[in-house]
ROMARNU-741131 format. One record per residue (C-alpha): residue in one letter; x, y, z. Coordinates in steps of 0.02 Angstrom, whole numbers, plus 32768, in hexadecimal, padded with zeros to 4 digits. Example, Ala and Ser with C-alpha at 12.3 -4.5 7.8 and 13.67 -1.06 7.14 Angstrom:
a82677F1F8186/s82AC7FCB8165/
This chain:
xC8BE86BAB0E4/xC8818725B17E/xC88486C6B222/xC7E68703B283/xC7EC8786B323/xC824871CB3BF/xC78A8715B426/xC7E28771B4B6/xC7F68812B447/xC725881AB414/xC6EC884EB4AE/xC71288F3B516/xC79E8909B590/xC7158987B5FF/xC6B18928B682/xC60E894BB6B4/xC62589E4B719/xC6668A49B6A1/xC5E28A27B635/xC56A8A4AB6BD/xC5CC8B00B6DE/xC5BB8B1EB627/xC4FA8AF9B60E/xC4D88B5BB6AA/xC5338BFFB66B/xC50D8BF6B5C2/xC4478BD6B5DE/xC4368C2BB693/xC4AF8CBDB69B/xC4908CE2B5D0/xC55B8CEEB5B8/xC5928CF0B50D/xC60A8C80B4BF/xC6808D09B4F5/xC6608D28B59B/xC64C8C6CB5C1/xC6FF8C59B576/xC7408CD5B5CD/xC6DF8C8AB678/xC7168BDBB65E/xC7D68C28B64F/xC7CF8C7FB6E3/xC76E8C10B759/xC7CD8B89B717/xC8658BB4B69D/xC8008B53B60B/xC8128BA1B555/xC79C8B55B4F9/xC76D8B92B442/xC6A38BD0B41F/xC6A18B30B397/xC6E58AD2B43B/xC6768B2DB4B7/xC5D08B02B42D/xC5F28A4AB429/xC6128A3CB4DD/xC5628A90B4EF/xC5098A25B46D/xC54F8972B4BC/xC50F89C2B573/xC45289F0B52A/xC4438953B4D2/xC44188FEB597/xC3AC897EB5BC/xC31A891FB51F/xC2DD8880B595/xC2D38922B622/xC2688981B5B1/xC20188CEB574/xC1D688B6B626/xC1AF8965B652/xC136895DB5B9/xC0E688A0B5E2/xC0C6890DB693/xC05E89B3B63F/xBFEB893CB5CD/xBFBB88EFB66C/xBF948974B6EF/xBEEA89D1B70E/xBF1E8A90B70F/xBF9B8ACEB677/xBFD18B82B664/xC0188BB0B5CE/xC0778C50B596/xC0DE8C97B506/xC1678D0FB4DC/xC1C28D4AB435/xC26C8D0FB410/xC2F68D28B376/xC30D8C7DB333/xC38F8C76B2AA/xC3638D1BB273/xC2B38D0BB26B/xC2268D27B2F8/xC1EC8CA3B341/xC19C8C73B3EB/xC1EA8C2BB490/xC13C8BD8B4E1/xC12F8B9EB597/xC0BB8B1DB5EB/xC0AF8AEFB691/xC0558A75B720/xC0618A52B7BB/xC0D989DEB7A2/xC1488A07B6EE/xC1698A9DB69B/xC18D8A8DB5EF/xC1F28B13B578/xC1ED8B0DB4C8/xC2078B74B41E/xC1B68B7AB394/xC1A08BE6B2FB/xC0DF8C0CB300/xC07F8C59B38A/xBFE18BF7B35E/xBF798B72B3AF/xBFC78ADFB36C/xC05B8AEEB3D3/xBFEA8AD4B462/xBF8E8A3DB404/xC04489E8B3E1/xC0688A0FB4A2/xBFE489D2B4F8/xBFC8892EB472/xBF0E8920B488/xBF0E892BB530/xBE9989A8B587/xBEAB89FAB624/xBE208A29B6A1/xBE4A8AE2B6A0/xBEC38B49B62D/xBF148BE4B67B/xBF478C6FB600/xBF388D1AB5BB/xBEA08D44B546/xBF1B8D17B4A8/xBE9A8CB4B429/xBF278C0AB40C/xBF258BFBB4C7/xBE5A8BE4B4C9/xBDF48B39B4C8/xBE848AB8B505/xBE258A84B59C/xBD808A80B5FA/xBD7B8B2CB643/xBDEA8BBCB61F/xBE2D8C26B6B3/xBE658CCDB670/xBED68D37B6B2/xBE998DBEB6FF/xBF398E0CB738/xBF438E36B66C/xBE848E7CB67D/xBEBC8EDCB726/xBF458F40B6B0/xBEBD8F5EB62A/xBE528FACB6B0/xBED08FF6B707/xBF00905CB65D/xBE4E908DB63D/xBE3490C2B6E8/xBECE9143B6D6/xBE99918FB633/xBDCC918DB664/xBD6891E3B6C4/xBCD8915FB6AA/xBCBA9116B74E/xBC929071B6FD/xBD58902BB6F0/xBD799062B79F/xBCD28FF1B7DE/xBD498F63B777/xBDDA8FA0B7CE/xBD898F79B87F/xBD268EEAB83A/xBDDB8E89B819/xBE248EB8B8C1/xBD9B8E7BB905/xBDCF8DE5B8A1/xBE728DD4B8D1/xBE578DFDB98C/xBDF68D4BB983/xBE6A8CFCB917/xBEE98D0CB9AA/xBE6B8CA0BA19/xBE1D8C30B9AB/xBE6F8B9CBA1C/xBE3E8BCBBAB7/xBD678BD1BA7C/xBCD68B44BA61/xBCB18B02B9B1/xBC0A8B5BB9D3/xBC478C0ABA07/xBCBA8C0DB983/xBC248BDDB905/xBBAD8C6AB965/xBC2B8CFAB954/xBC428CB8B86E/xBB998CC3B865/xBB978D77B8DC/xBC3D8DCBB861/xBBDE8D73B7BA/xBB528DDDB7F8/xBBA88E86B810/xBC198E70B76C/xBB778E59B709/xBB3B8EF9B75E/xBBEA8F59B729/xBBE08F1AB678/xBB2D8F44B65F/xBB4C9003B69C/xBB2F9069B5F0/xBBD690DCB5D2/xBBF79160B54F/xBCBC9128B559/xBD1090D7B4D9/xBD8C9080B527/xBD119050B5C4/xBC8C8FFDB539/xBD288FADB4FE/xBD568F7CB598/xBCB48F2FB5C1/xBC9D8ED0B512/xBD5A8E78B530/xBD2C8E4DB5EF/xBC828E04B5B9/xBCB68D87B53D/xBD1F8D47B5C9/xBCBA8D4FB650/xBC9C8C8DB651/xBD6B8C89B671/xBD868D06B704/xBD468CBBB799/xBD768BFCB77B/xBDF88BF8B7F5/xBD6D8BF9B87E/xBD2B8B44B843/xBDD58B0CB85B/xBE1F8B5AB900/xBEFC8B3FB90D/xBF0A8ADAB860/xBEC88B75B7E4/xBF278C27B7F6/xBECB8CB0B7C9/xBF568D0BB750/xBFCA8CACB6EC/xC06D8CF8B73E/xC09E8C67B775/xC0CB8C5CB6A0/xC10A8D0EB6A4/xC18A8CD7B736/xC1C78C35B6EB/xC1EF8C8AB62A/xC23D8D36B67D/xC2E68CDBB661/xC2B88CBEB5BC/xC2A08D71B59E/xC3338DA4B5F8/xC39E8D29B581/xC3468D74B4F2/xC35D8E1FB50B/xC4218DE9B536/xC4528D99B4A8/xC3C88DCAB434/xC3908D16B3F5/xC3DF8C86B3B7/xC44B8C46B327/xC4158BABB30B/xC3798B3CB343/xC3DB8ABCB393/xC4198B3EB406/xC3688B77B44F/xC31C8AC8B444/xC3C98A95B4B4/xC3968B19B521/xC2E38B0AB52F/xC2F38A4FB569/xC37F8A8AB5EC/xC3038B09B63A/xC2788A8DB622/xC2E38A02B688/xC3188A92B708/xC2788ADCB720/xC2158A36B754/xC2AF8A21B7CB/xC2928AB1B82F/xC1C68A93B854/xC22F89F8B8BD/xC2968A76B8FC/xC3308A45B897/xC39C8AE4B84D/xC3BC8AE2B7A2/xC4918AD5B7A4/xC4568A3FB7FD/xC3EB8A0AB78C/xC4518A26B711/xC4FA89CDB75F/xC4848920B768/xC43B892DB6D0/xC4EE893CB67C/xC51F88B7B6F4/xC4C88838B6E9/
């Protein structure tokens, strides 16, 4: 017979800390297995194997799931969600590395389809006041009104406007500054001044869009920033709770991309589902103020 593993030997002789240091290197700084052996050797004379190094991981993400639970409970309840997504290499196929966020969670997640019903699974039937996102078709009709981000439509202009001499996308071009010079005050005015000057830019973007062109790209131009005319000036209705571009998203997946483009995707799903609820528990941390090694250390910790 085989006497069964004392219980002293089924655990792990590396506290908390470690596991912390780990989890914040591996998902933060984008160091390999290699270079995180080689950091945890130096900083601390540890040699640890990768297999060693992977399950030391996997026992630290599996702290982060009632993190990411909560974060989620926390989106399907707020008023304003913006949404964004960005490719990613999941065990050698592509696949998509989504981000939501509200004033109060952000929430990371993968998944292997770009299409709506990532946001439907997300969001569980619960539907927001306003939606903040790009023009992408899955990202439309999850909530009351639709904000669209106009930074995207400033770059669309801004690229017809360089290879154009129609004067019609350089009217857009001050039309959207215009824009965004009142975006930047939208606090400090009444309900009723901000209403007057949607109903004054409504009027002078219908003027702009009506102007007859022989361009192209300005009558294409003018067709894509009509069928979302509706979505460009919500943020007025709903002045400090409604950005009017949706980097706030870019901002919060850039370390996303950055681990991306280091390591070129992930192995195995485990690994990027670990991760995602790691930044997803970090993330919601630091709209408290929290940084995310400490989020990380008592999350592990506790």
């Amino acid at each position: 017979m085989i006497a069964p593993a004392p219980e002293a030997v089924r655990g792990t002789p590396f506290g908390p800390r470690l596991h912390a240091v780990a989890t914040y290197l591996k998902t933060f700084q984008a160091l390999s297995y290699e270079r995180l052996q080689a950091a945890l050797s130096d900083l601390f004379g540890l040699t640890l194997s990768q297999g060693g190094l992977m399950y030391l991981l996997r026992r630290a993400q599996g702290r982060f799931r009632a993190g990411r639970d909560a974060a989620i409970a926390t989106l399907r309840k707020a008023e304003v969600v913006a949404c964004d997504e960005t490719g990613v290499r999941i065990e050698g196929s592509n696949a998509y590395h989504w981000l939501f966020h509200s004033a109060d969670a952000v929430v990371h997640t993968p998944s292997l389809t770009r299409g709506a019903v990532v946001v439907r699974e997300m969001m569980d039937g619960h539907r927001p006041a306003v939606w903040i996102s790009d023009r992408y078709t899955a990202q439309q009709g999850h909530a009351d009104e639709h904000q669209t981000c106009l930074a995207h439509l400033a770059r669309d202009v801004a690229f017809v406007v360089e290879v154009s001499d129609d004067p019609v996308p350089w009217r857009l071009q001050l039309w959207l500054g215009s824009v965004f010079a009142l975006a930047e005050r939208v606090t400090d005015l009444a309900a009723s001044k901000l209403s007057a000057k949607r109903r004054s830019l409504d009027r002078q973007l219908g003027a702009i869009l009506a102007t007859p062109s022989r361009c192209d790209l300005t009558r294409d131009l003018q067709a894509k920033i009509s069928r979302a005319r509706d979505q460009l000036l919500v943020f007025l209705a709903y002045p400090g709770k409604v950005e009017p571009t949706n980097n706030g998203s870019e901002r919060l997946l850039r370390p996303a991309v950055v681990q991306r483009k280091v390591t070129n995707g992930y192995r195995a799903m485990w690994a990027v589902e670990g991760e995602a609820a790691i930044r997803t528990v970090a993330d919601t941390a630091r709209l408290s103020g929290a940084n995310p090694f400490g989020a990380i250390l008592k999350t592990v910790g506790a």
